[in-house]
SEGU-676284 format. One record per atom (N, C-alpha, C): residue in three letters; y, z, x. Coordinates in steps of 0.1 Angstrom, whole numbers, padded with zeros to 4 digits, always signed. Atoms other than C-alpha are relative to their C-alpha. Layout:
N
ALAYZX;...
% end
This chain:
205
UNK+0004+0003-0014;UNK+0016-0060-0302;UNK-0003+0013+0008;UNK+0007-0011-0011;UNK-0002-0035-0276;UNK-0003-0003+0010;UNK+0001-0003-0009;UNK+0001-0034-0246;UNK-0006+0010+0013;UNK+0003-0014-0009;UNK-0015-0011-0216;UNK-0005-0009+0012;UNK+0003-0001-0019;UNK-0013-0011-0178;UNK-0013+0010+0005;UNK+0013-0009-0006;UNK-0044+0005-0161;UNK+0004-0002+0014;UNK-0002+0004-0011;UNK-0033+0014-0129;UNK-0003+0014+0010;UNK+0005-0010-0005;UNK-0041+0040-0101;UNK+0003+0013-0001;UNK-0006-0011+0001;UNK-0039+0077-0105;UNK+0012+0004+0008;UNK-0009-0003-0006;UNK-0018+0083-0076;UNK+0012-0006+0003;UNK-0007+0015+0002;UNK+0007+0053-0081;UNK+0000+0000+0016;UNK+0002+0000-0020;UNK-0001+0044-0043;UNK-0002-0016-0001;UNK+0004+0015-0006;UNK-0012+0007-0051;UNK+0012-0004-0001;UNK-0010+0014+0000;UNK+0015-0022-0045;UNK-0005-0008-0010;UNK+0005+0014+0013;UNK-0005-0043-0070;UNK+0004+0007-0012;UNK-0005-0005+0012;UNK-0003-0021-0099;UNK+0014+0006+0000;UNK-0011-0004+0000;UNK+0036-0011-0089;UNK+0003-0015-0005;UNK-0001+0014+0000;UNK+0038-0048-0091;UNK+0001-0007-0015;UNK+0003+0004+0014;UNK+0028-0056-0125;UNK+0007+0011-0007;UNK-0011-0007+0008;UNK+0046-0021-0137;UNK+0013-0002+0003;UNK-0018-0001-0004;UNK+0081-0032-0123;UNK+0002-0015-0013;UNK-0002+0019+0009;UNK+0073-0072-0142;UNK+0000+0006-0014;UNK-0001-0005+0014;UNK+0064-0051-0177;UNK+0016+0008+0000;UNK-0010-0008+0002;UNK+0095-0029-0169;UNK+0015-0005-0004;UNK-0011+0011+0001;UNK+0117-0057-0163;UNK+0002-0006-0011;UNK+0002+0011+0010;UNK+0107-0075-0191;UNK+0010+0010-0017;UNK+0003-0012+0013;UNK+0112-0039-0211;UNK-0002-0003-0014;UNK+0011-0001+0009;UNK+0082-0042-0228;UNK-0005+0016-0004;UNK+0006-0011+0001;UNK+0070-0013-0245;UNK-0017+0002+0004;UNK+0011+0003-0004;UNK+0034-0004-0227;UNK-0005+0015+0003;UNK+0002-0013-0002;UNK+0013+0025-0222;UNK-0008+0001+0013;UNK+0004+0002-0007;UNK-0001+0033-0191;UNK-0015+0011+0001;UNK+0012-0006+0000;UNK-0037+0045-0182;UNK-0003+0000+0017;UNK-0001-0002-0013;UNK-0044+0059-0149;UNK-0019-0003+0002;UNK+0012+0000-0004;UNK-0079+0052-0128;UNK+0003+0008+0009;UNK+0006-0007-0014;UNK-0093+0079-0101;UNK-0004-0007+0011;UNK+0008+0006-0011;UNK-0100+0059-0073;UNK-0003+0006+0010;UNK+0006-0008-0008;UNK-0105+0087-0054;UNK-0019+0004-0005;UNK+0010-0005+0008;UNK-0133+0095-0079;UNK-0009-0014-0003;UNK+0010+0017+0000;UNK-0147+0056-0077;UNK-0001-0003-0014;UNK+0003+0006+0019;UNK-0141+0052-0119;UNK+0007-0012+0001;UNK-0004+0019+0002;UNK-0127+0014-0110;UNK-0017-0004+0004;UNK+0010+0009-0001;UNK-0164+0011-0106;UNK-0011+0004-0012;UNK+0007-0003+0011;UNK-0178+0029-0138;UNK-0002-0011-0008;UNK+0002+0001+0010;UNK-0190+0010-0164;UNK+0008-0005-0011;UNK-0012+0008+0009;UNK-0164+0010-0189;UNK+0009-0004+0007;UNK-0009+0009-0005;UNK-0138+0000-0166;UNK-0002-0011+0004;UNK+0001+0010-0001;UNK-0157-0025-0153;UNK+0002-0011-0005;UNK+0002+0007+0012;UNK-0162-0043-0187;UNK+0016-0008+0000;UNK-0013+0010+0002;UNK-0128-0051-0187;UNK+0014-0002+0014;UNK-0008+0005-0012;UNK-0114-0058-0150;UNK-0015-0004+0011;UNK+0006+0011-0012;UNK-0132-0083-0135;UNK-0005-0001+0012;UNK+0004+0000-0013;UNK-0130-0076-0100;UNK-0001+0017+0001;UNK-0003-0013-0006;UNK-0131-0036-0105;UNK+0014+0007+0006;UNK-0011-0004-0005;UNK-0097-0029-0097;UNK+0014-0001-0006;UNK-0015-0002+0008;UNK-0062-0018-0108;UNK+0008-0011+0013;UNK-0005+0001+0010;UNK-0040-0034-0117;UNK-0009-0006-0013;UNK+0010+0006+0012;UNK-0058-0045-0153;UNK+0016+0000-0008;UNK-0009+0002+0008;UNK-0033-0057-0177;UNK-0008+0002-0017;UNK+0006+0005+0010;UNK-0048-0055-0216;UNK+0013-0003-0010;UNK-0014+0001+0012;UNK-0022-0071-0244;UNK-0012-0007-0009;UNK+0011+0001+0014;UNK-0040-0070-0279;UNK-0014-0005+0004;UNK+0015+0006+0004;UNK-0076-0072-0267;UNK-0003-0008+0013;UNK+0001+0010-0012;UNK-0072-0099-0236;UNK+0005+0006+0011;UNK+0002-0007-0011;UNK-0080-0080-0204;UNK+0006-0009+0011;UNK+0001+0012-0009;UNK-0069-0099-0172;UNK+0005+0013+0014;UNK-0005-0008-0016;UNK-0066-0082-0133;UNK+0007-0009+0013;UNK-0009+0012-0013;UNK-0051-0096-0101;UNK+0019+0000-0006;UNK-0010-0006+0005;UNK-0016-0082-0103;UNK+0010-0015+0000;UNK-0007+0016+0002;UNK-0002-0120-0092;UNK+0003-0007-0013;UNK+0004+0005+0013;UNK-0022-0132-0125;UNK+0007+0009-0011;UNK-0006-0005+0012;UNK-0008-0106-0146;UNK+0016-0003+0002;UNK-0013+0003-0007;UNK+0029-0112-0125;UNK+0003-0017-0015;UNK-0005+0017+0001;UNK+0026-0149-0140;UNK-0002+0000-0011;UNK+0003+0006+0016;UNK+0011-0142-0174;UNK+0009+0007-0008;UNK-0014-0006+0005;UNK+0039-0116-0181;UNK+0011-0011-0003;UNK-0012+0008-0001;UNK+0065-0140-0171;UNK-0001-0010-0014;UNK+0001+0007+0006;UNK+0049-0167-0190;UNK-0004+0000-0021;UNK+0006+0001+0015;UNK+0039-0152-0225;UNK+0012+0009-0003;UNK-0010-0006+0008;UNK+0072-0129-0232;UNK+0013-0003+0007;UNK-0016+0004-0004;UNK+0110-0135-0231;UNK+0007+0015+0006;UNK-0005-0009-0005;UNK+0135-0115-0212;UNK+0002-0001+0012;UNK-0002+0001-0014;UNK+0147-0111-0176;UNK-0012-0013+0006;UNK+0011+0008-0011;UNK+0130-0142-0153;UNK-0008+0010+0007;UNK+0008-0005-0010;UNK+0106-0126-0131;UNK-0007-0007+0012;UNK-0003+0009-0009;UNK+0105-0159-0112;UNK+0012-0008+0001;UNK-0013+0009+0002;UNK+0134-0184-0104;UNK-0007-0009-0006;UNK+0006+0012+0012;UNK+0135-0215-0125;UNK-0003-0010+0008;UNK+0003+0010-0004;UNK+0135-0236-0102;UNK-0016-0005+0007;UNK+0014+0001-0004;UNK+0100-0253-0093;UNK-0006+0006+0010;UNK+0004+0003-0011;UNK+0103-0255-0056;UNK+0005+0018+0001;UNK-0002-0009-0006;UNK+0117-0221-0053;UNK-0012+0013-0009;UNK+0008-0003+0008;UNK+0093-0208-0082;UNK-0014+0005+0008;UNK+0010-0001-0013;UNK+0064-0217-0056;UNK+0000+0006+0010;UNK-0002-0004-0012;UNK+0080-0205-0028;UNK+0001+0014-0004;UNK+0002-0013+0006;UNK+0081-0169-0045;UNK-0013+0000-0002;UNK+0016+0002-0002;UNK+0043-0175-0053;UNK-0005+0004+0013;UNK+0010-0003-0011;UNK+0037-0181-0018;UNK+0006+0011+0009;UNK-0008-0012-0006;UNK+0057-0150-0007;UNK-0013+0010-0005;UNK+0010-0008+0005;UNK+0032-0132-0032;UNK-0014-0002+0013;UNK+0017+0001-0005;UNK+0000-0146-0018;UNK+0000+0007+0014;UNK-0004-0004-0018;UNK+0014-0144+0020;UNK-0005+0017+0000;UNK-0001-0012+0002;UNK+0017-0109+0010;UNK-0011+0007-0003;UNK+0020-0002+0001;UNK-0022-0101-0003;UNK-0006-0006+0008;UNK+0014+0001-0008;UNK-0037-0116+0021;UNK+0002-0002+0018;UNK+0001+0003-0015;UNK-0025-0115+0057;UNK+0006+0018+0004;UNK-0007-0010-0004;UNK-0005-0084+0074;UNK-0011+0009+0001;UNK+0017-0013+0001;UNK-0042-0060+0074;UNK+0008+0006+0009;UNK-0003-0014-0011;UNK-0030-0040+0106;UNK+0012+0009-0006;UNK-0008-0009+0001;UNK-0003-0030+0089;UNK+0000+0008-0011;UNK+0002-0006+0010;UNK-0014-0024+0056;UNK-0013+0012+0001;UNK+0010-0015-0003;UNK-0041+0000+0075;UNK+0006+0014+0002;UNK-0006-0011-0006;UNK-0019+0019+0095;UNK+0015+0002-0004;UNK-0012-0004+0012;UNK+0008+0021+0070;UNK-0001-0004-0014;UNK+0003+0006+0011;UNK-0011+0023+0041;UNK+0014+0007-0010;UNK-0007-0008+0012;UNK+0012+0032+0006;UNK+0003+0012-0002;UNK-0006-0015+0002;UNK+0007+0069+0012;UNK+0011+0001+0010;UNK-0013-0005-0008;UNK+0035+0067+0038;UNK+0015-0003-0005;UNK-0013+0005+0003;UNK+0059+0053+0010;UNK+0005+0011-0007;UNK-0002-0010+0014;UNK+0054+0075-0018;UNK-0009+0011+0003;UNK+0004-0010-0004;UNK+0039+0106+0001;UNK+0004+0007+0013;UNK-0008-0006-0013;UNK+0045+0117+0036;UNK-0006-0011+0014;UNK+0001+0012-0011;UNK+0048+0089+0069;UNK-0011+0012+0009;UNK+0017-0002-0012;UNK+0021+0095+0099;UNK+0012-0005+0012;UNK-0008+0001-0012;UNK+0035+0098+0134;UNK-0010-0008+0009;UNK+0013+0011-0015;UNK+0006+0077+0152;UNK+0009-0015+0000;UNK-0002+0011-0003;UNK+0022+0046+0166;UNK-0004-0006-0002;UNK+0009+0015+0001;UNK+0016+0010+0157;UNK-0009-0003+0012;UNK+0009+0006-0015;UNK-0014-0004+0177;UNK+0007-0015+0004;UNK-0007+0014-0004;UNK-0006-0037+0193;UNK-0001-0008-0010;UNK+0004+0009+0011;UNK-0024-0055+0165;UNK+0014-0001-0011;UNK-0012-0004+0017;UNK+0002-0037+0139;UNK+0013-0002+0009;UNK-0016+0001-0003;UNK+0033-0043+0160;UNK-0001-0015+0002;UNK-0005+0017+0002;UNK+0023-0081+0160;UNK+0000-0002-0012;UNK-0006-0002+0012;UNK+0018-0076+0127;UNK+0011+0001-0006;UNK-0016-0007+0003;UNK+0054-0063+0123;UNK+0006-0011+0004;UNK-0009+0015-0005;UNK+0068-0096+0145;UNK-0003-0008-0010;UNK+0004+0012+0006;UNK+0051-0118+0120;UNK+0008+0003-0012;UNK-0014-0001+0011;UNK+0069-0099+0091;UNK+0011-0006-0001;UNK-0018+0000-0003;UNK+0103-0097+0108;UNK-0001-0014-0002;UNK-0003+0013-0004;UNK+0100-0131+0117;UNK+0005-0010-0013;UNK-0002+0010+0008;UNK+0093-0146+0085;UNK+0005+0005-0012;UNK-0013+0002+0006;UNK+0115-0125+0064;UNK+0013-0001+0004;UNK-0018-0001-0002;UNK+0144-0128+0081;UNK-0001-0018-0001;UNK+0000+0012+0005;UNK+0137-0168+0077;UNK+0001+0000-0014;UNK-0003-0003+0013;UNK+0135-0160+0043;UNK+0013-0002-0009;UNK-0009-0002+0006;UNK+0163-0143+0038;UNK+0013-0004+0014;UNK-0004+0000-0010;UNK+0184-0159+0068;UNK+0016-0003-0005;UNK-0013+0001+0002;UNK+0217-0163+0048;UNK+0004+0015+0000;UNK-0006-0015+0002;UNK+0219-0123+0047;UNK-0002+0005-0011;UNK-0006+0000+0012;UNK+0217-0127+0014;UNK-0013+0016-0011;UNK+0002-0012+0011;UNK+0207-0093-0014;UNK-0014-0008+0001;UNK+0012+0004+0006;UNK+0175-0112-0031;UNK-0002-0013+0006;UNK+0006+0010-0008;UNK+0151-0137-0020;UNK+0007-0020+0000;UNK-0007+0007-0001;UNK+0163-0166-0036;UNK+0012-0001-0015;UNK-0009+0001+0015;UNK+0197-0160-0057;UNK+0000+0014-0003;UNK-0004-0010+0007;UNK+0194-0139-0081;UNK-0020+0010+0001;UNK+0010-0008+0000;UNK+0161-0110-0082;UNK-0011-0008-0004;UNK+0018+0006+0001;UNK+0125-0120-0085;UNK-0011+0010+0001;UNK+0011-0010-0006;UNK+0091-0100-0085;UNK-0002+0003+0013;UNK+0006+0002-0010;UNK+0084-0115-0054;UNK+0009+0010+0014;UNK-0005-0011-0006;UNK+0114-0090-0041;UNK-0003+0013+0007;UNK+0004-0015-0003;UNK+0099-0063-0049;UNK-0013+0005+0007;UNK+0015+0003-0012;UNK+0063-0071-0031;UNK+0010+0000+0009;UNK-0005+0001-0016;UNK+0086-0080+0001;UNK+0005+0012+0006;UNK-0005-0012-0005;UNK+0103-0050+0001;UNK-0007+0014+0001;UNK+0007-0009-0001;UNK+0078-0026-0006;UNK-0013-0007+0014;UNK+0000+0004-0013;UNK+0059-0043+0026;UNK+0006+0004+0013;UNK-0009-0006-0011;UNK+0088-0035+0045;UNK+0002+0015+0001;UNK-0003-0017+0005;UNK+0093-0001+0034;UNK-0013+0009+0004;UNK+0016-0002-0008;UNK+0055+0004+0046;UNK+0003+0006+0016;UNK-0010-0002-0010;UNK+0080+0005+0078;UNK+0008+0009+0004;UNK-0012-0010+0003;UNK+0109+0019+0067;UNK+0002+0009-0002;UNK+0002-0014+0004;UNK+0103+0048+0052;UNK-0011+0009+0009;UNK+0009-0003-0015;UNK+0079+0056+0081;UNK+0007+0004+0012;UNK-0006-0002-0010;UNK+0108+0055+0104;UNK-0003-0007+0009;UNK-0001+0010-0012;UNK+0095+0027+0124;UNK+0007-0010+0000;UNK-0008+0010-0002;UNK+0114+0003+0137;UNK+0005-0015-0004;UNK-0002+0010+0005;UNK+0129-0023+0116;UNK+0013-0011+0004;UNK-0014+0007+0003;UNK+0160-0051+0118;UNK+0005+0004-0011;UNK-0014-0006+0010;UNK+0189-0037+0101;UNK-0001-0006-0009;UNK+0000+0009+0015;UNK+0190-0068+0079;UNK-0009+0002-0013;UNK+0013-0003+0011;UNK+0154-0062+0066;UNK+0000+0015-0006;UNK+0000-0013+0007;UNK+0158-0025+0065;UNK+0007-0003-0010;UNK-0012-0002+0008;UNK+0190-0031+0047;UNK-0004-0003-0015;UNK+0009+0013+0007;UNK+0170-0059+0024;UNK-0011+0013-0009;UNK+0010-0008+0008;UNK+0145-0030+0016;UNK+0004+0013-0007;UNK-0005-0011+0005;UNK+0162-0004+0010;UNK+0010-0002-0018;UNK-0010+0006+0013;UNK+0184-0023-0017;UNK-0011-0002-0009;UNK+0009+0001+0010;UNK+0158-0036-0033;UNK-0010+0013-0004;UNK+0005-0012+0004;UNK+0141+0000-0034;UNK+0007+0007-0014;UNK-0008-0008+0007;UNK+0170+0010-0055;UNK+0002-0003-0013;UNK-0003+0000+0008;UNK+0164-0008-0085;UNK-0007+0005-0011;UNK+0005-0013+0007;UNK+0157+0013-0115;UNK-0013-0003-0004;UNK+0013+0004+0003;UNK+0124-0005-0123;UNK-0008+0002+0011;UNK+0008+0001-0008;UNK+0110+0001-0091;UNK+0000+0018+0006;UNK-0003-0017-0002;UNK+0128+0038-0089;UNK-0015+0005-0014;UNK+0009-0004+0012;UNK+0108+0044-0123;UNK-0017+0006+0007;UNK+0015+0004-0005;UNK+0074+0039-0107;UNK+0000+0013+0010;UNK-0001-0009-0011;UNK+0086+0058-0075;UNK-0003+0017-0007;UNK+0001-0009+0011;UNK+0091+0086-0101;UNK-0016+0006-0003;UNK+0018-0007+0006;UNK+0058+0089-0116;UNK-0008+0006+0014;UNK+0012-0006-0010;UNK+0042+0092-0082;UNK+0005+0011+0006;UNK-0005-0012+0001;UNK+0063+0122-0077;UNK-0002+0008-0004;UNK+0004-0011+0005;UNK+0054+0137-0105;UNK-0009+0011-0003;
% end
């Protein structure tokens, strides 16, 4: 079996941390291949050929290409054994899903003005605009409904969908803006676990 992650040179994306914490979890053996996207080669030619929309994350196992870090989130889960990487349960299975999605496609003000270099590089002292501090209410609001028993992980015991929430929050956190304790608390824990330290690592080095 062969495996390889294609993911961005500077480990900066959330999508490809995303899919390397699900292979990590799984501990899959995998090789990783970096793209320039400073240098625009997620739009070359050969990379194209085998990511679809142009863009890391790209999963390849033996031959079968697939991108969209969700899709590779679900096809990990679903084609090798080892740690869940969703709960079993349907309804809560879904509700981790729509944690994912929520997560790609709404929050923009904040994923502008707190992009990923402020996690795993050095934070920016420009204050949130109004946009990004309603941004930030919409967060709080609906992880702390989330997580409104207090509780470690989203639901139970750990999930992918953790580690998207918390790296979201941590867009915050490690920025030094203003979070609820709980969430900080929430992100910082989940920062700490060694598959997501791993990653943190590389972009260090």
């Amino acid at each position: 079996m062969s495996l390889t992650l294609y993911v961005d040179a500077r480990y900066t994306s959330p999508y490809a941390m995303s899919a390397f914490v699900a292979l990590t979890e799984k501990k899959l053996s995998f090789d990783v291949i970096t793209v320039d996207l400073n240098k625009e080669e997620q739009f070359k030619a050969d990379f194209s050929q085998i990511s679809l929309t142009s863009r890391v994350p790209v999963l390849n196992h033996d031959g079968f290409y697939l991108s969209e870090s969700s899709a590779i989130d679900e096809y990990i889960e679903e084609t090798f054994p080892g740690l869940k990487l969703y709960p079993t349960s349907a309804k809560e299975k879904a509700k981790a899903r729509q944690v994912q999605a929520w997560l790609r496609s709404d929050l923009m003000p904040i994923r502008i003005e707190r992009s990923t270099e402020v996690i795993f590089y050095k934070p920016v002292a420009t204050p949130l605009s109004e946009s990004a501090q309603e941004a930030a209410k919409k967060l709080f609001f609906i992880a702390d409904e989330l997580l409104n028993d207090g509780q470690q992980n989203l639901f139970g015991d750990w999930c992918i969908a953790d580690t998207d929430l918390a790296l979201m929050l941590n867009r915050l956190v490690l920025n030094g803006d203003a979070v609820p304790e709980k969430l900080a608390a929430y992100a910082k824990y989940q920062w700490q676990r060694p598959s997501v330290q791993e990653w943190v690592k590389k972009s260090k080095s």
